[in-house]
Biopython code that builds the backbone (N, CA, C, O; Angstrom):
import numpy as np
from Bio.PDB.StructureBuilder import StructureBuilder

atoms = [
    (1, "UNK", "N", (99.661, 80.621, 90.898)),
    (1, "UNK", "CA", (100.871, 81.352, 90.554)),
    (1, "UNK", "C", (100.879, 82.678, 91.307)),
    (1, "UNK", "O", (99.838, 83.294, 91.535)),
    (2, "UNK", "N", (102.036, 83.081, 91.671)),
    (2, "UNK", "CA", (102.019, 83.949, 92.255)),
    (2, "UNK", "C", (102.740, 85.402, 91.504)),
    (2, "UNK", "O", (103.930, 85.621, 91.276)),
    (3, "UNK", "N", (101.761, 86.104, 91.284)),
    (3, "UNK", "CA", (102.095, 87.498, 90.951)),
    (3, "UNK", "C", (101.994, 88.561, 91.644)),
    (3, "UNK", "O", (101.426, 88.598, 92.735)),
    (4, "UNK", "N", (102.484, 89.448, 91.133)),
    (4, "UNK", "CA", (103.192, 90.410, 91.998)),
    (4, "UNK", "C", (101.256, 91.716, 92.384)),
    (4, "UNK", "O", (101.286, 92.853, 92.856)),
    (5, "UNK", "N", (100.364, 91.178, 92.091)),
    (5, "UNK", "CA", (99.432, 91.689, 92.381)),
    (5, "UNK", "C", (98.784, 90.554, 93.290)),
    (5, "UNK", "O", (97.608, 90.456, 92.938)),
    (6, "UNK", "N", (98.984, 89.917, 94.017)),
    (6, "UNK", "CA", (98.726, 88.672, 94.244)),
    (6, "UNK", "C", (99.616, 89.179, 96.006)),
    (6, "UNK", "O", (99.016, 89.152, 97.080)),
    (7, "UNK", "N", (100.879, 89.531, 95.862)),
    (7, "UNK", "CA", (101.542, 89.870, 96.470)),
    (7, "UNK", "C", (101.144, 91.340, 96.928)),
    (7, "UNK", "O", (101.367, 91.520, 98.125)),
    (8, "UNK", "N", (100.720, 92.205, 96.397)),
    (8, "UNK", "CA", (100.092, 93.726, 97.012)),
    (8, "UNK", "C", (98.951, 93.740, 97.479)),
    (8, "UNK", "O", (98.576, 94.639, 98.232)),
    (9, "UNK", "N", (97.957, 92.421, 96.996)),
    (9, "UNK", "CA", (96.820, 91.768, 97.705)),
    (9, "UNK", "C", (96.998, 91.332, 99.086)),
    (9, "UNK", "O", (96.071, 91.769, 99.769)),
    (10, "UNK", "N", (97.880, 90.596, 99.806)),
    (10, "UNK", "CA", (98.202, 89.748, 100.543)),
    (10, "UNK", "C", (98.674, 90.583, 101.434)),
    (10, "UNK", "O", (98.109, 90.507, 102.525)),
    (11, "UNK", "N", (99.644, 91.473, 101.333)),
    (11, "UNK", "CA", (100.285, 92.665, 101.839)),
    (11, "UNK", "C", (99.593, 93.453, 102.783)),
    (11, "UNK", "O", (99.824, 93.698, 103.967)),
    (12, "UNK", "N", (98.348, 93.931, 101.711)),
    (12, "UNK", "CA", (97.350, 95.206, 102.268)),
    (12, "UNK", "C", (96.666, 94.506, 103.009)),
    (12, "UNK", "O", (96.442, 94.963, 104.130)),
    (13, "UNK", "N", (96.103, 93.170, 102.649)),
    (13, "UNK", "CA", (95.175, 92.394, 103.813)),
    (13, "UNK", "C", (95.877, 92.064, 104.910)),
    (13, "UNK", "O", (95.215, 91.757, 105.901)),
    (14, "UNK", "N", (97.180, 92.048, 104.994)),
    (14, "UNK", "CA", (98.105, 91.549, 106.608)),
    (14, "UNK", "C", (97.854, 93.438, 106.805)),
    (14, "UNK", "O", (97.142, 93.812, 107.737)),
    (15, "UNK", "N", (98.288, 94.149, 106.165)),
    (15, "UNK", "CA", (97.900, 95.552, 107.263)),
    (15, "UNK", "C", (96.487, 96.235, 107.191)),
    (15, "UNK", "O", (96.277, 97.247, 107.859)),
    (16, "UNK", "N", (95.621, 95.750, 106.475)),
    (16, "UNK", "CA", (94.378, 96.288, 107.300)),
    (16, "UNK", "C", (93.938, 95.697, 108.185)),
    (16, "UNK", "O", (93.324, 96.317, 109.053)),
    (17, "UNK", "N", (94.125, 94.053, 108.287)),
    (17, "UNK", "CA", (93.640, 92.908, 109.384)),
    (17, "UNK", "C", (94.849, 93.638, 110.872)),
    (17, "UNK", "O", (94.589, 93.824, 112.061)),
    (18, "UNK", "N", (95.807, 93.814, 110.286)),
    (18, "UNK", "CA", (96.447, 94.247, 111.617)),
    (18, "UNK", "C", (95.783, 95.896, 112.059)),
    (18, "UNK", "O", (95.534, 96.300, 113.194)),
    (19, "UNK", "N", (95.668, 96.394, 111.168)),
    (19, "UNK", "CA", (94.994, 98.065, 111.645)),
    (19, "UNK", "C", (93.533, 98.008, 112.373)),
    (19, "UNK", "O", (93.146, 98.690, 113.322)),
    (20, "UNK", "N", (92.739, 96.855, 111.552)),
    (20, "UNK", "CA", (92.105, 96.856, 112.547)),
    (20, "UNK", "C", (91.684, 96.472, 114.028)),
    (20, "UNK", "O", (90.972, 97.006, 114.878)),
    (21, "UNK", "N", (92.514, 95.192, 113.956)),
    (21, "UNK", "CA", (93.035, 94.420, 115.068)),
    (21, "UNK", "C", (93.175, 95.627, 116.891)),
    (21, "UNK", "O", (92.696, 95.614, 118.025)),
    (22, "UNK", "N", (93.872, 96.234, 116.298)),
    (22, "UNK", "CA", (94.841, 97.271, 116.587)),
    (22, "UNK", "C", (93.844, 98.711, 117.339)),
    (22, "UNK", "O", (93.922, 99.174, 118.477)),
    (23, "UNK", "N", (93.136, 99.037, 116.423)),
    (23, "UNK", "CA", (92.275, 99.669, 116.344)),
    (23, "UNK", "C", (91.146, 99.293, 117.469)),
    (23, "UNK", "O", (90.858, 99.891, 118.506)),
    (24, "UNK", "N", (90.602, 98.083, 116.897)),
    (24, "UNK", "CA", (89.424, 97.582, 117.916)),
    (24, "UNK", "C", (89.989, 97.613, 119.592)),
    (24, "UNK", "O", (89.374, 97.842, 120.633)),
    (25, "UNK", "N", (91.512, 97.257, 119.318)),
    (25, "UNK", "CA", (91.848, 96.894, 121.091)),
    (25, "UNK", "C", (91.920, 98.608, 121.904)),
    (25, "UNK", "O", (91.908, 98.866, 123.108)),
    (26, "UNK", "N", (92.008, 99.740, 120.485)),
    (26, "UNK", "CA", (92.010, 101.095, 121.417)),
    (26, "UNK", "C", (91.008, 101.309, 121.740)),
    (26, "UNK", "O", (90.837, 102.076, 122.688)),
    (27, "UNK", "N", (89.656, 100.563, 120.911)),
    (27, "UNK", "CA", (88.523, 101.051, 121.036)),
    (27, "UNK", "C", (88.035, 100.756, 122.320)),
    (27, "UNK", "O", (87.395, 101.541, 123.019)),
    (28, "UNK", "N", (88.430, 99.318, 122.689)),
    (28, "UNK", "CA", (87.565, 98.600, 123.672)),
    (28, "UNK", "C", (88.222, 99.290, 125.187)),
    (28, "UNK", "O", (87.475, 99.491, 126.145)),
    (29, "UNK", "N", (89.554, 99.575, 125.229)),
    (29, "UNK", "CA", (89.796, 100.124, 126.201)),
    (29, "UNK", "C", (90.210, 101.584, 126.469)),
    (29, "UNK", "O", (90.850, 101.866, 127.482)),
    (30, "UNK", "N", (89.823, 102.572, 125.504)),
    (30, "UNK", "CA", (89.485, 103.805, 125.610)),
    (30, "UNK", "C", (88.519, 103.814, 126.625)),
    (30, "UNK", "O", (89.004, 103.765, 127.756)),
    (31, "UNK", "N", (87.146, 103.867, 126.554)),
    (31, "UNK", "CA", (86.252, 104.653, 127.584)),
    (31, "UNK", "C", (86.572, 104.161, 129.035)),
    (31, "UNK", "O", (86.862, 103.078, 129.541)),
    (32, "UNK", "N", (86.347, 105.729, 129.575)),
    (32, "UNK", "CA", (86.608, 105.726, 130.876)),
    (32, "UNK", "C", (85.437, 105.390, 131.637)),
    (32, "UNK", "O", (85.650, 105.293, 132.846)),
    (33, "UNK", "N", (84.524, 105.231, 131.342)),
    (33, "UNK", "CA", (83.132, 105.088, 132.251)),
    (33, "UNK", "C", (82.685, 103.526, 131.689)),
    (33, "UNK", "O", (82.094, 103.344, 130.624)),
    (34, "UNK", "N", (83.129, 102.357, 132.712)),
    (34, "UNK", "CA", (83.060, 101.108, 132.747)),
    (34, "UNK", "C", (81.637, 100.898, 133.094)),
    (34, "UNK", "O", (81.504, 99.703, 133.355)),
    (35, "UNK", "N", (80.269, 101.668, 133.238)),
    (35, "UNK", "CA", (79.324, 101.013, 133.664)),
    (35, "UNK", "C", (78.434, 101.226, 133.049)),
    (35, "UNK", "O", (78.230, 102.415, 132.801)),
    (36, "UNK", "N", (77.440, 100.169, 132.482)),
    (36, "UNK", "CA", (76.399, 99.650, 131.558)),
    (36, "UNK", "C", (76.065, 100.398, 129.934)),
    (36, "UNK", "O", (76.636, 100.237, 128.856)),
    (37, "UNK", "N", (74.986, 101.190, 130.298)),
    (37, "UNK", "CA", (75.112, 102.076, 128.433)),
    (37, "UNK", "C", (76.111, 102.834, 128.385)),
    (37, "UNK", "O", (76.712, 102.920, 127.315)),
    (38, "UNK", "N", (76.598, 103.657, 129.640)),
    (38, "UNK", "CA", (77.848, 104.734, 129.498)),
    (38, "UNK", "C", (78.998, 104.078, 128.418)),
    (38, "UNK", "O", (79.461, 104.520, 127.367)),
    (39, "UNK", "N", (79.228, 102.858, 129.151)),
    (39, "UNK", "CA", (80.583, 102.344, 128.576)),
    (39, "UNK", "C", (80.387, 102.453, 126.538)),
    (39, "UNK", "O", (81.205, 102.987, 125.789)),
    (40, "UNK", "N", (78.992, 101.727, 126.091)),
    (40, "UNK", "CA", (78.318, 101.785, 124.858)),
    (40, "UNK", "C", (78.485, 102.694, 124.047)),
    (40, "UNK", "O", (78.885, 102.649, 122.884)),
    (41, "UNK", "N", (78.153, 103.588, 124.715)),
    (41, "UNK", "CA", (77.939, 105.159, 124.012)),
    (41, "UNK", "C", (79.418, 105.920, 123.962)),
    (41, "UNK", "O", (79.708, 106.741, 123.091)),
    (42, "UNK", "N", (80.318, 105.505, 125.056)),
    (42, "UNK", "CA", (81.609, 106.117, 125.124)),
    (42, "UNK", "C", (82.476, 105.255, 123.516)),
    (42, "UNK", "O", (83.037, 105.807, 122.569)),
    (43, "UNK", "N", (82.303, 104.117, 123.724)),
    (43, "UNK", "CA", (82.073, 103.043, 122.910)),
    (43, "UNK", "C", (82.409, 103.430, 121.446)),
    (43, "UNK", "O", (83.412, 103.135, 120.796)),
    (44, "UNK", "N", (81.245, 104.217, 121.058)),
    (44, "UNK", "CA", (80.725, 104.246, 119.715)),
    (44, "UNK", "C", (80.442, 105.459, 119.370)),
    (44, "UNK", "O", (79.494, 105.651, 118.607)),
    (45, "UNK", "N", (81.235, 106.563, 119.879)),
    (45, "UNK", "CA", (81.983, 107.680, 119.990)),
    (45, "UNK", "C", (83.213, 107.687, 119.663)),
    (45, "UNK", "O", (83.794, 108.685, 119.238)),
    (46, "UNK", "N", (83.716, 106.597, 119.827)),
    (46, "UNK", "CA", (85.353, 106.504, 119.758)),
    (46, "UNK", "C", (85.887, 106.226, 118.039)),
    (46, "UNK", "O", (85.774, 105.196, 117.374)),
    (47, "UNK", "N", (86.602, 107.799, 117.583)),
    (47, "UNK", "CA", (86.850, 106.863, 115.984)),
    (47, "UNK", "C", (87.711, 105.726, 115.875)),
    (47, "UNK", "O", (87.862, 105.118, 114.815)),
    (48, "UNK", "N", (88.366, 105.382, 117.113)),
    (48, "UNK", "CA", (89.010, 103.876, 116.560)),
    (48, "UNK", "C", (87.980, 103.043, 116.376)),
    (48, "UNK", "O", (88.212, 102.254, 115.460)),
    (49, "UNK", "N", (87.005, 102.910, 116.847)),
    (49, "UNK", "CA", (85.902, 101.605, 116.314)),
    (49, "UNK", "C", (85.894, 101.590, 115.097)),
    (49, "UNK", "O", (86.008, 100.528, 114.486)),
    (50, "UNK", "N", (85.727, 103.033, 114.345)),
    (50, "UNK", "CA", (84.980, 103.334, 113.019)),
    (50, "UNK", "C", (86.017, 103.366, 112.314)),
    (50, "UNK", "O", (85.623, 103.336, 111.148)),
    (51, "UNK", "N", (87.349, 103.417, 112.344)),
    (51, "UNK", "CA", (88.523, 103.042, 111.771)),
    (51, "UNK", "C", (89.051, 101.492, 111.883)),
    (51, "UNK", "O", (89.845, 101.119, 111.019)),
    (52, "UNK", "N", (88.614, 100.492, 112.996)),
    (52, "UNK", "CA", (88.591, 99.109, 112.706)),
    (52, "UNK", "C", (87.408, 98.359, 112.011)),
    (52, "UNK", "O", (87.646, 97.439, 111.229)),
    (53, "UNK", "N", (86.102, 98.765, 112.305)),
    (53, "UNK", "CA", (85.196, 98.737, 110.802)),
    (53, "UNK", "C", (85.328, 98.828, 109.905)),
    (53, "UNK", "O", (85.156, 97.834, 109.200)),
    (54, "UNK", "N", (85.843, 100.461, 109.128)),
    (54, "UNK", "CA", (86.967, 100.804, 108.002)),
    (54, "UNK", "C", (87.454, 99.355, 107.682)),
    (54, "UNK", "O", (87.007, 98.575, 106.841)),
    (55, "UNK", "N", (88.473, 99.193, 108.554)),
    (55, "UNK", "CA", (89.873, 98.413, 107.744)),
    (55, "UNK", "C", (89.591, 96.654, 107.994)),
    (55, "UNK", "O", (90.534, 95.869, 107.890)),
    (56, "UNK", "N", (88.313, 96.225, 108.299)),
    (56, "UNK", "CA", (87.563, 95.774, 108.048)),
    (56, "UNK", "C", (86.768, 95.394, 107.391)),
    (56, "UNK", "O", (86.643, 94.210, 107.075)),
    (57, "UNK", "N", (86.092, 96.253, 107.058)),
    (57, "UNK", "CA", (85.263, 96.297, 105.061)),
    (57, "UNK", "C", (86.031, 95.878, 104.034)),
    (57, "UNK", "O", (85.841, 94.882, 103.335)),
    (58, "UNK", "N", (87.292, 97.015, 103.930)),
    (58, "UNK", "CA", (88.172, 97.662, 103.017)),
    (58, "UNK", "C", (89.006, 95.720, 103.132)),
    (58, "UNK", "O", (88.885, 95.056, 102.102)),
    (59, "UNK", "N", (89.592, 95.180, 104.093)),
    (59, "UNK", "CA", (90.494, 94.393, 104.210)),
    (59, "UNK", "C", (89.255, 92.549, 103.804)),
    (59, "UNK", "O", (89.550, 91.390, 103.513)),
    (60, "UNK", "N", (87.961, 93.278, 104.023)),
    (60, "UNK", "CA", (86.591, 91.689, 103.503)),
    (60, "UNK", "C", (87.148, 91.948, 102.191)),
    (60, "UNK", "O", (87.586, 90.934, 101.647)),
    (61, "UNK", "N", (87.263, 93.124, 101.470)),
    (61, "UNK", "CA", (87.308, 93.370, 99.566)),
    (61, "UNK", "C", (88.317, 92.915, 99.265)),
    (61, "UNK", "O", (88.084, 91.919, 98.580)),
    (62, "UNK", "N", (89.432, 93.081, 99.392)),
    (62, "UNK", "CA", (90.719, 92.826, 99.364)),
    (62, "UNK", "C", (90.665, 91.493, 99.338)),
    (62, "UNK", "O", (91.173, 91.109, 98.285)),
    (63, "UNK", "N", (90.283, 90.587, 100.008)),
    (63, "UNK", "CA", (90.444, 89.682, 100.863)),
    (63, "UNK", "C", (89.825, 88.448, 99.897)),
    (63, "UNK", "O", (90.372, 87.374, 99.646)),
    (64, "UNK", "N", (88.210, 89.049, 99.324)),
    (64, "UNK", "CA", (87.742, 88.438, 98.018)),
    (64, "UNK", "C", (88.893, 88.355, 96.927)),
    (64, "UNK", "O", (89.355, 87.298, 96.498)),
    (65, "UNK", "N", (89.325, 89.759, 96.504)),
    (65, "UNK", "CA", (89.937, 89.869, 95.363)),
    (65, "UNK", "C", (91.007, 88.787, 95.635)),
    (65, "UNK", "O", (90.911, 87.772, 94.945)),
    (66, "UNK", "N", (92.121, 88.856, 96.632)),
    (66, "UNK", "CA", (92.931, 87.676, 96.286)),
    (66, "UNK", "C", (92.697, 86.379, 96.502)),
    (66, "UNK", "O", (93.508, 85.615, 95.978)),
    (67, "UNK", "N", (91.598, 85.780, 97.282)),
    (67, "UNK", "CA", (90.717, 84.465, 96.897)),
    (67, "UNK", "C", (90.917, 84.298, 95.253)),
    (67, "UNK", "O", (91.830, 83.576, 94.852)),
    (68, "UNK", "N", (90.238, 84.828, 94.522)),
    (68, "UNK", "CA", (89.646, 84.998, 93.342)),
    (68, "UNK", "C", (91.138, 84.530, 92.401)),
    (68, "UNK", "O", (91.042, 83.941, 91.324)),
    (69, "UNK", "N", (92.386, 84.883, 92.982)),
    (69, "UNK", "CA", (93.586, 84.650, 92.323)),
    (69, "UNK", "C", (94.294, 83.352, 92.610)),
    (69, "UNK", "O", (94.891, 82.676, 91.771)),
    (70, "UNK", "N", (94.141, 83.044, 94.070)),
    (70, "UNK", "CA", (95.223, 82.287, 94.437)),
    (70, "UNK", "C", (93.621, 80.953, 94.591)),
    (70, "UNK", "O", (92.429, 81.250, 94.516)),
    (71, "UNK", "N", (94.130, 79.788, 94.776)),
    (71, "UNK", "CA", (93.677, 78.295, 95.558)),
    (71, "UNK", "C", (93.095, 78.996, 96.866)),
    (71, "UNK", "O", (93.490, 79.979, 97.494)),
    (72, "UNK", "N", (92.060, 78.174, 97.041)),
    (72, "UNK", "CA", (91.263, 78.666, 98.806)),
    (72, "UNK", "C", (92.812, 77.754, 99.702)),
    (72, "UNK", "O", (93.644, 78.449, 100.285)),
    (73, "UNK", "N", (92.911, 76.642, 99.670)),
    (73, "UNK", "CA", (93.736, 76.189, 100.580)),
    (73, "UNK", "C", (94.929, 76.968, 100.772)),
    (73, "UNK", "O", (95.280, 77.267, 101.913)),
    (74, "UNK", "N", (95.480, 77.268, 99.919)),
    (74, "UNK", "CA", (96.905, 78.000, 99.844)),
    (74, "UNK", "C", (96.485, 79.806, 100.677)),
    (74, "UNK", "O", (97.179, 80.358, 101.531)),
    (75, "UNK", "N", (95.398, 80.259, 100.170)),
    (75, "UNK", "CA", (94.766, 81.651, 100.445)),
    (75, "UNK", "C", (94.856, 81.847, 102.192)),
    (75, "UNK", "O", (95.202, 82.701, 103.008)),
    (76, "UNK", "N", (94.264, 80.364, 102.154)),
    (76, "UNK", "CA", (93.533, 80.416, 103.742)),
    (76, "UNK", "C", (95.061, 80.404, 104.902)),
    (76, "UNK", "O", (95.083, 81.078, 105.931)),
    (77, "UNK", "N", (96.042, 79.647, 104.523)),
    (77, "UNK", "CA", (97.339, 79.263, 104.801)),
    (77, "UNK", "C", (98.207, 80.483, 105.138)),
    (77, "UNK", "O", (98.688, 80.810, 106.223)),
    (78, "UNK", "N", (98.320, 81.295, 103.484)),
    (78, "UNK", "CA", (99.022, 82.159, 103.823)),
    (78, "UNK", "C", (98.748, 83.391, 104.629)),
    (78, "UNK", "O", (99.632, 84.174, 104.975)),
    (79, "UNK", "N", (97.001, 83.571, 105.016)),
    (79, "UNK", "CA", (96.653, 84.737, 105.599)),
    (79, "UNK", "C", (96.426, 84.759, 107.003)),
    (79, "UNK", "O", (95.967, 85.595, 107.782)),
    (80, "UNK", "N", (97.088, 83.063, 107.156)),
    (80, "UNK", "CA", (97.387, 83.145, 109.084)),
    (80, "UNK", "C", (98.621, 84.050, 109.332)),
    (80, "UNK", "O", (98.777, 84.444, 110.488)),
    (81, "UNK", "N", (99.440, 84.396, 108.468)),
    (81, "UNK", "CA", (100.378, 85.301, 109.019)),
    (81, "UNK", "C", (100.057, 86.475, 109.506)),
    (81, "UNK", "O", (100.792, 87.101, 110.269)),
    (82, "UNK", "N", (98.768, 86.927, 109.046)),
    (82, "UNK", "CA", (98.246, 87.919, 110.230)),
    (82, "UNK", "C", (98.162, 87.755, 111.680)),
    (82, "UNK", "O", (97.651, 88.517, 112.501)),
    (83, "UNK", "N", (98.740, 86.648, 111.854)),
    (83, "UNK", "CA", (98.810, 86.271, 113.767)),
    (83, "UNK", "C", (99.705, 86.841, 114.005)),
    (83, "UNK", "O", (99.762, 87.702, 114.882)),
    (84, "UNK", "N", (100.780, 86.435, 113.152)),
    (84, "UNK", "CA", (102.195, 87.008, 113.493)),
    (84, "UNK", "C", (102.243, 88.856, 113.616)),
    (84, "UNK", "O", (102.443, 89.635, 114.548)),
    (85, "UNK", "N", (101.984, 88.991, 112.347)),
    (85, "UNK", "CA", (101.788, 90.065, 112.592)),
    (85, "UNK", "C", (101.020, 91.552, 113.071)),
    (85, "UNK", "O", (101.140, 92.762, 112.879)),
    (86, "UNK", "N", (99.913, 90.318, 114.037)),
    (86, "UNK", "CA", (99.453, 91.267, 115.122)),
    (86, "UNK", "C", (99.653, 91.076, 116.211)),
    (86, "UNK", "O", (99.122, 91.894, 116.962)),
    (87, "UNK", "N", (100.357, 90.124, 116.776)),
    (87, "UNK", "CA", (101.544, 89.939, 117.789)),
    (87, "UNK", "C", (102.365, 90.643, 117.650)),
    (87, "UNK", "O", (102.402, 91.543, 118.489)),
    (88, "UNK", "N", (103.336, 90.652, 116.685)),
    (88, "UNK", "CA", (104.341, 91.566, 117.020)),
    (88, "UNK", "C", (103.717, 93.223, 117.305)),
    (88, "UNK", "O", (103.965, 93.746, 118.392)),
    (89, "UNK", "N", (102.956, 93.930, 116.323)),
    (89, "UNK", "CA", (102.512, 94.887, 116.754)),
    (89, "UNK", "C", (102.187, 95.474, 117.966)),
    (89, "UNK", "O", (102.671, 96.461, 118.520)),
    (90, "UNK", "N", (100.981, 94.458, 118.414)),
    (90, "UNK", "CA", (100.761, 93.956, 119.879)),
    (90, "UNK", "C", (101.905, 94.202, 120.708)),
    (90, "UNK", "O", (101.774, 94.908, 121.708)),
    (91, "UNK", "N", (102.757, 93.814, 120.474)),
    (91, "UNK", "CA", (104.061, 93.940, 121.389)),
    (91, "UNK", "C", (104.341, 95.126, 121.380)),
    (91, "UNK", "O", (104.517, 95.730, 122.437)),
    (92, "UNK", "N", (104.430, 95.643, 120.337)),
    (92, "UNK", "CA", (105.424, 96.974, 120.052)),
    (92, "UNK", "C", (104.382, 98.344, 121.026)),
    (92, "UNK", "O", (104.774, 99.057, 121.950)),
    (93, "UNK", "N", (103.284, 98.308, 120.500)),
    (93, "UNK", "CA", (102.253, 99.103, 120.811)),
    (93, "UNK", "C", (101.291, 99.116, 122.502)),
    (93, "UNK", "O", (100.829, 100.006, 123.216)),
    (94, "UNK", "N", (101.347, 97.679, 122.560)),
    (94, "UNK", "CA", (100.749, 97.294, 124.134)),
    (94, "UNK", "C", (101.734, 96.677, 124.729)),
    (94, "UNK", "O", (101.199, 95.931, 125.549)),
    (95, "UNK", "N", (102.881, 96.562, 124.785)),
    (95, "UNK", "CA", (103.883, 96.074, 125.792)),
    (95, "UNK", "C", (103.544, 94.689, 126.035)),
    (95, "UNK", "O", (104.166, 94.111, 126.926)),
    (96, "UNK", "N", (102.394, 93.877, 125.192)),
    (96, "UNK", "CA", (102.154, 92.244, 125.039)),
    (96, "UNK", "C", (103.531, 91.617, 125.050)),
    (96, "UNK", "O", (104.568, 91.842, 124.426)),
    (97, "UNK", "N", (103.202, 90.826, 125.899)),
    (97, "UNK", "CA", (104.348, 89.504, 126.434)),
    (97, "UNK", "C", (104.540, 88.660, 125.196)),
    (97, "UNK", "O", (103.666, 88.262, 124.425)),
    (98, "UNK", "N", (105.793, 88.468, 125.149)),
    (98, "UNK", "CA", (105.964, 87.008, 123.959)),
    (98, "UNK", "C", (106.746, 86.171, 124.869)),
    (98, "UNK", "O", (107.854, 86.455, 125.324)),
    (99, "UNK", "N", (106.005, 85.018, 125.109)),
    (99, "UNK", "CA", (106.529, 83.777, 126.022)),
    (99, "UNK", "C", (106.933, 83.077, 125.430)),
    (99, "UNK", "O", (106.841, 83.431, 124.255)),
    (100, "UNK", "N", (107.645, 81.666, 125.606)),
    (100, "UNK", "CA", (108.432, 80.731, 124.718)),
    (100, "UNK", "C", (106.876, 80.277, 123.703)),
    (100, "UNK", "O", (107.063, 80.405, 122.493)),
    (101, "UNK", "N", (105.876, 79.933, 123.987)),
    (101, "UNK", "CA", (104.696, 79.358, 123.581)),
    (101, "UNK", "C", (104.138, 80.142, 122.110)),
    (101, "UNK", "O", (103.753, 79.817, 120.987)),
    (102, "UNK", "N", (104.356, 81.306, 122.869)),
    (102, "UNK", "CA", (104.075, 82.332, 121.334)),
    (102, "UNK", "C", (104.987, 82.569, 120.976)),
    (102, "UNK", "O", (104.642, 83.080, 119.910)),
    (103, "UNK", "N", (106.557, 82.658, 120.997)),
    (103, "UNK", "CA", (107.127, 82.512, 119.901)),
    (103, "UNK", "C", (107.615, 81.231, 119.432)),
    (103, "UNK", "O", (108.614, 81.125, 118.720)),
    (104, "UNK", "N", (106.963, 80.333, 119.800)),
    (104, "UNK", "CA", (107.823, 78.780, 118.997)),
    (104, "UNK", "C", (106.273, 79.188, 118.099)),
    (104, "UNK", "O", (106.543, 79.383, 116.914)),
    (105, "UNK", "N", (104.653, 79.364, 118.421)),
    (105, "UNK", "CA", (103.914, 79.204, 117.609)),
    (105, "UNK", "C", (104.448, 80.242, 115.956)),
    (105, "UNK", "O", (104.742, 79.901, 114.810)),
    (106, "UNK", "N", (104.356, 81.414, 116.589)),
    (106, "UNK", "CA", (104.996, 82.530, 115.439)),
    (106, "UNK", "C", (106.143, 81.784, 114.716)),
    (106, "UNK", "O", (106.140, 81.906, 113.491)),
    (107, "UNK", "N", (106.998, 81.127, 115.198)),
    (107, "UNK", "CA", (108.137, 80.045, 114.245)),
    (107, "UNK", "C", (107.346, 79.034, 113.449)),
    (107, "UNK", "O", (107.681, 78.857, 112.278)),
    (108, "UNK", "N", (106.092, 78.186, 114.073)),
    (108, "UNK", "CA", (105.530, 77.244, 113.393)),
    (108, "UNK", "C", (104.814, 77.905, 112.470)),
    (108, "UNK", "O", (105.078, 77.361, 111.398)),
    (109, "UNK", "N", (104.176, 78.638, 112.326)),
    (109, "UNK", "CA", (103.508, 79.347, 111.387)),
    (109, "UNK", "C", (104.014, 79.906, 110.030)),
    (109, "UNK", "O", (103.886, 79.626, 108.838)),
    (110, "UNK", "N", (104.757, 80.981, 110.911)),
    (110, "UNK", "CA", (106.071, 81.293, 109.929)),
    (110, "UNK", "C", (107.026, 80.052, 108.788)),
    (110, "UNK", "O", (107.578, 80.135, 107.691)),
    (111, "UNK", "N", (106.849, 79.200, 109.593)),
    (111, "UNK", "CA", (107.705, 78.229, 108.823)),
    (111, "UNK", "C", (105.975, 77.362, 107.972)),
    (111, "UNK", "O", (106.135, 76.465, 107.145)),
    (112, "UNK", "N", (105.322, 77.571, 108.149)),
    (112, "UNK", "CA", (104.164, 76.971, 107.107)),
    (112, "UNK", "C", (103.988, 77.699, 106.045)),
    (112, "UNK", "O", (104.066, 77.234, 104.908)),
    (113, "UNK", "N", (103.731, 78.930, 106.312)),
    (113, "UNK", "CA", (103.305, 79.913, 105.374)),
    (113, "UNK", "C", (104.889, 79.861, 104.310)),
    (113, "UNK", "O", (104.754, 79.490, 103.145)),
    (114, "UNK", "N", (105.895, 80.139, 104.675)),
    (114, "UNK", "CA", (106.944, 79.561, 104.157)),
    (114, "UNK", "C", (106.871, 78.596, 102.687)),
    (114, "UNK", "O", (106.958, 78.766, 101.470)),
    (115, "UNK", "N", (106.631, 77.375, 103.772)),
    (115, "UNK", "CA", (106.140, 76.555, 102.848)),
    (115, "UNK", "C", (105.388, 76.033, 101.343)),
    (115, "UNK", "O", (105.614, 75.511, 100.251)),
    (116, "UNK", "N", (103.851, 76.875, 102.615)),
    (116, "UNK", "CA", (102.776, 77.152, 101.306)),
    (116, "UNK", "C", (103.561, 77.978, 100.307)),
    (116, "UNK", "O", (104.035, 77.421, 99.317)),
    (117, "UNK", "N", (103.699, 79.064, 100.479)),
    (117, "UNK", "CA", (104.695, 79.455, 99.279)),
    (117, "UNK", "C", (105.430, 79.412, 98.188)),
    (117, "UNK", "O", (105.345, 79.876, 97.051)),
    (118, "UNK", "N", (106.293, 78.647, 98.873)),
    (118, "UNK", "CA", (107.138, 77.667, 98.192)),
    (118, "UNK", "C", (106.630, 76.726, 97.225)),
    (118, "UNK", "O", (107.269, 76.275, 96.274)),
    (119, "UNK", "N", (104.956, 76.356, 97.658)),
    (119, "UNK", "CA", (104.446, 74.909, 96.571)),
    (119, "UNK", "C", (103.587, 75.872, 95.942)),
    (119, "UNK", "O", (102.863, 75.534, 95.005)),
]
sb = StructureBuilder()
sb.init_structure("model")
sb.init_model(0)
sb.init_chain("A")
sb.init_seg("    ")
for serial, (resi, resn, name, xyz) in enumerate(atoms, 1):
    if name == "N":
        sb.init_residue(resn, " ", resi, " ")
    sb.init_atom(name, np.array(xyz, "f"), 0.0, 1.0, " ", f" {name:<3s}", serial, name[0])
structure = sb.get_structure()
């Protein structure tokens, strides 16, 4: 059954999975010094790492708690919509391409999760 805590569960886990998503891709291409430990250390200096770790942890807890409410099958279903919505972000933020391929997938998805829903 779906309640409305069930729903603020689901919510926060599509935006910390997207924050960190998000996060990790500033991390990896922030440092300017591409060669061997430099890159490491530039690396792990950078607070976006430690803010996609963050929302990471924070989004594993979350992530239990609404397991714990909903069916694993239905759980697992509805929390592919985090594709979608780190694509679109992706887009908005890195100028990422949406080709016919990724958006008929973002439609197939979209229209599952839909679904699951619905039953």
């Amino acid at each position: 059954m779906i309640t409305p805590l069930v729903i603020v569960l689901w919510i926060a886990n599509i935006t910390l999975d997207t924050l960190g998503q998000i996060a990790f891709k500033y991390s990896a291409t922030a440092p300017q010094n591409r060669s061997g430990w430099y890159y490491w250390i530039d690396l792990f200096r950078n607070y976006w790492l430690w803010i996609g770790i963050g929302s990471y942890v924070a989004e594993f807890l979350l992530w239990l708690a609404f397991l714990t409410l909903v069916p694993l099958s239905q759980g697992i279903l509805l929390g592919s919509i985090n594709i979608i919505a780190i694509m679109v972000v992706g887009r908005i933020i890195f100028k990422e391409a949406f080709t016919l391929y990724r958006i008929a997938g973002m439609l197939f998805i979209t229209g599952g999760v839909i679904l699951v829903g619905l039953s």
